[in-house]
N, C-alpha and C positions, 0 to 999 in steps of 0.2 A: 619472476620464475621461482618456483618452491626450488627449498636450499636441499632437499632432501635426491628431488629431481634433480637438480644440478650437479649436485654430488656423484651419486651415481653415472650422470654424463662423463665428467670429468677421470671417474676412476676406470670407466670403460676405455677411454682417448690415451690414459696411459698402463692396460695391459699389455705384456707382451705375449700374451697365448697366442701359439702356431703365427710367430712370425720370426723373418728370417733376423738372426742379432750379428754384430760387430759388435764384438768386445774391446774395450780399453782400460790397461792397467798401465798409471802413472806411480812410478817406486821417486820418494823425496826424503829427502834425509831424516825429517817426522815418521814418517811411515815409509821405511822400507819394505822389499817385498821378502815375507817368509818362509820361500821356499823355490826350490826349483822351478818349478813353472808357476811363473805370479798370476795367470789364467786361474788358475787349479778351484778357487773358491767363488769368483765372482762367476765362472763358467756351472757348477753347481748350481748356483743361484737362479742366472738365466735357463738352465733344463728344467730346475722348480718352478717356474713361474710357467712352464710352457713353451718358452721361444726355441729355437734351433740356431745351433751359432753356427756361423758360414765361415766367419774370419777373425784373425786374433790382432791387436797392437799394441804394443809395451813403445814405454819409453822412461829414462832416466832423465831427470829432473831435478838440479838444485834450488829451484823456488817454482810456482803455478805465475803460468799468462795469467795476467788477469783477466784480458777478456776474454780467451776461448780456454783457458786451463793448458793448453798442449801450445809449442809452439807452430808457427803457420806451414812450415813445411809437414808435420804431422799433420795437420787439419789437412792440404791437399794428398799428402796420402793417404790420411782415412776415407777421403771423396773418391779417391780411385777404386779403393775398395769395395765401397757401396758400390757402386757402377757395376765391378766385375760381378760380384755375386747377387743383386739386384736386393739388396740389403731394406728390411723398413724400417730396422732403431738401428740405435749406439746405444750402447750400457758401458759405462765409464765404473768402475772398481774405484772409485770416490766421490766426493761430494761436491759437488759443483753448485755455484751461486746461480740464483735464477739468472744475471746477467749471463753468465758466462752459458748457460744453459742456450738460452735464448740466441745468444752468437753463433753458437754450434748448430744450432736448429736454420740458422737462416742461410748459412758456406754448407751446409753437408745435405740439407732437402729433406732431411727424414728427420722422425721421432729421434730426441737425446733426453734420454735416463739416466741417473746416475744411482748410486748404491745403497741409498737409502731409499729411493722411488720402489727398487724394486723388491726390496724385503720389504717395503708395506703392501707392497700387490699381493708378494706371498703371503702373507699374513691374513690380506683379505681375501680369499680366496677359499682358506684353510677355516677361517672364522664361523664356526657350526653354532654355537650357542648365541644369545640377544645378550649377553654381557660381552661373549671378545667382538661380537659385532658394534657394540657401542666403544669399547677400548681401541679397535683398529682403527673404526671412524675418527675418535677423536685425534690418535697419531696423527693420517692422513690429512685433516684437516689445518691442524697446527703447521704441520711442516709444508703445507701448501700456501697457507694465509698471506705468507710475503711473494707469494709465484703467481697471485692472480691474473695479471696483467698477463704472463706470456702463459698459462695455464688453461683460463677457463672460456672455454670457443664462445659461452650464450652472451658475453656482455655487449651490450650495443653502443660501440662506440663510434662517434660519426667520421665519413669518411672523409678523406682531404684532410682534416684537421686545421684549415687555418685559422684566421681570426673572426673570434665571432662565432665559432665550429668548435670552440675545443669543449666548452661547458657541460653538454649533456654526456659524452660520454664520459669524464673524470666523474659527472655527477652519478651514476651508476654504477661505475666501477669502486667509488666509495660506500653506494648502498649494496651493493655485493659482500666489502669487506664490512660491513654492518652486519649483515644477514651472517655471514662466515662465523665473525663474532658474538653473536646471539648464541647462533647452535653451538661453539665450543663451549660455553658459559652453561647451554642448558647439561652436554653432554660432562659437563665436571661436575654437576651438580647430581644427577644421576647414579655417575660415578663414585660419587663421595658415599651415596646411599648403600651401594654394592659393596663398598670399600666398608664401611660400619658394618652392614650383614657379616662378610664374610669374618672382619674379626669378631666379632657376638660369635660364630661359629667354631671357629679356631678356639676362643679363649672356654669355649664350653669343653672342648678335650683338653683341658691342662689335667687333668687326673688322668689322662690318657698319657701313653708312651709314643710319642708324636718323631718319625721319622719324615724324611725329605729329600726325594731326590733331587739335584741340582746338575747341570754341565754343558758343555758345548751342544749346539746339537747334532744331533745324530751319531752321538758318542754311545749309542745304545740303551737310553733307560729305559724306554717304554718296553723293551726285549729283558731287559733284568725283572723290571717289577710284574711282567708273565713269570719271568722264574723263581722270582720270589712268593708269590703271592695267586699265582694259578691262576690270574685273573682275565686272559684272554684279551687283554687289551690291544687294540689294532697296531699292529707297527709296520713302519715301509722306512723303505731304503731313503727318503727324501730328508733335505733339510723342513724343520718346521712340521715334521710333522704330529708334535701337540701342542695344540695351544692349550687346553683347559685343563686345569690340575684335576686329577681321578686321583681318588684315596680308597686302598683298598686293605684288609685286613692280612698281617704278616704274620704270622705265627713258628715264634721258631722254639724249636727244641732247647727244654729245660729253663726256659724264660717266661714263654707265653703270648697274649698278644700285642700286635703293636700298628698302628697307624703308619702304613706308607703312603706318601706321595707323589705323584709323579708329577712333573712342570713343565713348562714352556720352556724350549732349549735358548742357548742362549749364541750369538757370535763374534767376532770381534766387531766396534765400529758399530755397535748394536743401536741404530737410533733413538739418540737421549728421549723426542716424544713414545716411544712407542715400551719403552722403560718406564717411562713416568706412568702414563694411562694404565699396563699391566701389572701396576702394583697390588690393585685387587686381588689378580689371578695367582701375585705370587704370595699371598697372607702364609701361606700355609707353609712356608721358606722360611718367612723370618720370625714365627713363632715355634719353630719345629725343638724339638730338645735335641733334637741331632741331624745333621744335614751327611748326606752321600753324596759328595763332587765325583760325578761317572767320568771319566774320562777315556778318548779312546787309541789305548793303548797303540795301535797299529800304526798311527798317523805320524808321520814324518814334522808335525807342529806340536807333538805333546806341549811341551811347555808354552807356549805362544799359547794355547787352547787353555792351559791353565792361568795364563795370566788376565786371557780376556774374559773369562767366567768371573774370578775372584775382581776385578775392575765392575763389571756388572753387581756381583754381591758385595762390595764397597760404596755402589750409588745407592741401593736400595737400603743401607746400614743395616743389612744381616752378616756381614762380614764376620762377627766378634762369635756367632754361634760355634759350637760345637761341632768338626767337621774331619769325614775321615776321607780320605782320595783313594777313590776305587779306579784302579787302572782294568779297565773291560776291555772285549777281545786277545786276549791275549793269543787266541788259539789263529791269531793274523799272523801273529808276527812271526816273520818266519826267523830273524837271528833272533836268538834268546839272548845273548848277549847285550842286543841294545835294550831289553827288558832289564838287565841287571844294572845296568848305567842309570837310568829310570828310578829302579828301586832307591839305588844308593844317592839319589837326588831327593826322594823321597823316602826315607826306612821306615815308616808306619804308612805308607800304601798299604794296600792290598791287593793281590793281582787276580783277577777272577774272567771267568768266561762265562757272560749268560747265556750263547750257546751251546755251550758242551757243559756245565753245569760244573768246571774247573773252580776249586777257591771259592765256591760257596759258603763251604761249613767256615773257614777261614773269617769269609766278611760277617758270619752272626755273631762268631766269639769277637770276632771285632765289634761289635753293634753290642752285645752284650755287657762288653767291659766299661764300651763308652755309656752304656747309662747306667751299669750300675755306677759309676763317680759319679750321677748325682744322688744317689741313696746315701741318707743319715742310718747308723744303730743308733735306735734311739730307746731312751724306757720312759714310759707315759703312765703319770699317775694317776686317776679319776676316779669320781666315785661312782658306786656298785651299780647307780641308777641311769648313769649318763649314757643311756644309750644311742642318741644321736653321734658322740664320738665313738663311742664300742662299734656302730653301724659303719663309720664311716673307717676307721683303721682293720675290718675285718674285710672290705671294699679295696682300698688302696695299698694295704701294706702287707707286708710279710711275719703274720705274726710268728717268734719261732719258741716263747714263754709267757704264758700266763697267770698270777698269783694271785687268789682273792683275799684280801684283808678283813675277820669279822668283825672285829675290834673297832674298826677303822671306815666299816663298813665304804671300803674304797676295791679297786681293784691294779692289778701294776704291771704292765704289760710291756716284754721287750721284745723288737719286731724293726725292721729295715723298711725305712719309709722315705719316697723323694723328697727330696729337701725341698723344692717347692712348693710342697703341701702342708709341711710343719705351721702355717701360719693356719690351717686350718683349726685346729686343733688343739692350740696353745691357749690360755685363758687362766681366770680367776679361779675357776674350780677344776684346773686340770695343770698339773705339771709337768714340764718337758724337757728330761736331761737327756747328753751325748752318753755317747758310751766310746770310752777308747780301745784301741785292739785289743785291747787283755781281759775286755767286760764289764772294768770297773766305771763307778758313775762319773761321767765330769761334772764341768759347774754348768748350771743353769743355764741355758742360754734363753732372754727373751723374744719373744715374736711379738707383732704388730697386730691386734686381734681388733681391731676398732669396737674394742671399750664392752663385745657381748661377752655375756656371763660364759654361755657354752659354750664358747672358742669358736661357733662358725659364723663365716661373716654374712652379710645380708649382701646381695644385689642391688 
């Protein structure tokens, strides 16, 4: 059977659009639960994917059944459940081993999901472009690869199974996980090609002033970067609802322009595959000179949302960027009070409403301060003729003095230039000192110019 075909089979067998759900949230001493009602977010989950939940079960837990995760009296009252409201999944609010999956499936009669199955549904679902369709793909299929057996309907295994019987179908069901493994191998390789484009892309605006939205989802970015940026960008009330980073131009008063991003939201528990494959998606994160953690302010999980974003921006090692914490919505909350507990957990927030336009000018002079600390004053000596650096410092910098030397036939220019570009520039026939607060010169500092005369480097 084509694996492409099969694929597809398989991720149809586990949508939950328009079917009736049982939810299950298990709180363990690893993972307690966050908040008042431990429904609150896997129930989310299940309305974004489509299904209708009929009925809810928690349970407290100092370790998981290994074989059905819940103990047996919960399994027969999950079955009662199904029964009364004529239930076709369980979605379980954790991660369950294909074993334990597979047990659940054969005591309760219906489809069992657990919490990673169903952010990748959403995800596929939401996948508009042939990049996050080849990045969802390849989640889905990693995190399936050890589920073949109780997952995939087409393998022909023989029936009875005794002896003498078992051979052809173990021999198919390992040319499946062949086939499985071929397509992920092609689909990383792919990927790897998307993953170079897009940093050749990214690192083509480093003379650019590269901002990044980053946060839980549905903390409101794709609602800020309309307000920021005019850009008309689709937004909905749903989790997940961007996968594809859009960059759009930001222009703020008294600075100029600036590259914004907007990204893939992120949430707790976030499936390690489905991190790793969107690395591509997120280039534009971990190259950014300054990242915005939106958060949303209104949420009874602030900090928990802040932990599982920055746990996500620690897997991807853009952790160490430059980052300011935009608390959004504020115009929810209804005490202000627990706004100021917030603030004073965090005193360099910012508190902003992208819909009412609250603490906008607020976050630019925030935005502003943080990149001007990466601007040098700097004063650049060259001669009269070098006008590839004269080109290139009238481009990038802020020239604020000019001096032409005739004598010298040089000229001497002092101007505020990102320090990431001083390697541009620096060379045998061009000298580049600091300047300290008072104007005066410092010492020389050198840059790294691989060895060309005119200070720019070659590609």
């Amino acid at each position: 059977m084509d694996i492409s075909k099969a694929f597809d089979t398989q991720r149809e067998e586990f949508s939950v659009s328009s079917e009736k759900a049982v939810l299950v949230s298990v709180a363990l001493p690893a993972r307690p639960w966050l908040a008042a009602d431990p429904c609150d977010e896997i129930r989310g989950l299940a309305t974004t994917a489509g299904a209708t939940v009929v009925a809810e079960l928690t349970q407290k837990r100092h370790d998981v059944q290994l074989a059905t995760y819940i103990g047996s009296g919960k399994v027969g009252e999950l079955h009662d459940l199904i029964e009364q409201t004529d239930a076709d999944v369980v979605i379980f609010d954790n991660d369950l081993s294909p074993a334990q999956g597979r047990n659940l499936e054969k005591a309760l009669g219906v489809k069992v999901l657990d919490r990673s199955e169903v952010i990748l549904d959403i995800f596929a679902t939401r996948a508009q472009t042939s990049e996050a369709r080849l990045q969802v793909e390849l989640a889905q299929l990693e995190y399936s690869l050890p589920r073949l057996k109780q997952m995939w309907s087409h393998l022909s295994r023989q029936k009875g199974g005794g002896i003498g019987l078992r051979g052809p179908g173990e021999t198919q069901l390992e040319s499946d996980r062949r086939l499985v493994s071929n397509r992920i191998r092609d689909l990383k390789h792919k990927l790897a090609e998307v993953q170079a484009r897009k940093d050749r892309e990214v690192k083509s605006r480093s003379g650019e002033h590269t901002v990044s939205l980053v946060g839980y989802t549905n903390a409101g970015k794709s609602r800020l970067m309309n307000a920021l940026t005019k850009a008309g960008v689709y937004v909905e009330n749903k989790l997940f609802s961007t996968l594809d980073t859009r960059t759009r131009q930001w222009h703020i008063r008294d600075w100029g322009r600036v590259l914004l991003s907007d990204t893939v939201g992120f949430i707790r528990d976030l499936p390690h595959h489905l991190v790793a494959s969107f690395r591509a998606t997120l280039s534009e994160a971990r190259h950014a000179k300054l990242m915005l953690h939106v958060v949303d302010a209104s949420s009874p999980q602030v900090e928990e949302h802040i932990k599982a974003v920055n746990g996500v921006l620690a897997e991807l090692e853009c952790d160490k960027n430059p980052t300011i914490l935009v608390l959004n919505k504020v115009d929810a909350v209804h005490d202000r009070s627990e706004l100021q507990v917030i603030m004073a957990q965090h005193p360099r927030a910012v508190a902003i409403s992208s819909l009412t336009g609250e603490g906008i000018d607020q976050l630019e002079e925030a935005v502003m301060q943080a990149l001007a600390a990466d601007f040098a004053e700097a004063e650049v000596v060259t001669g009269a003729g070098n006008g590839r650096v004269l080109a290139f410092l009238n481009a990038h910098a802020e020239i604020y003095r000019q001096e032409f030397r005739d004598e010298a036939n040089e000229v001497v220019i002092r101007c505020h230039l990102p320090r990431h570009l001083l390697h541009h520039i620096a060379g045998p026939t061009v000298t580049v000192r600091y300047l300290s607060e008072n104007g005066t010169v410092g010492p020389v500092r050198p840059v790294e110019t691989n060895g060309h005369p005119d200070g720019f480097e070659r590609g």
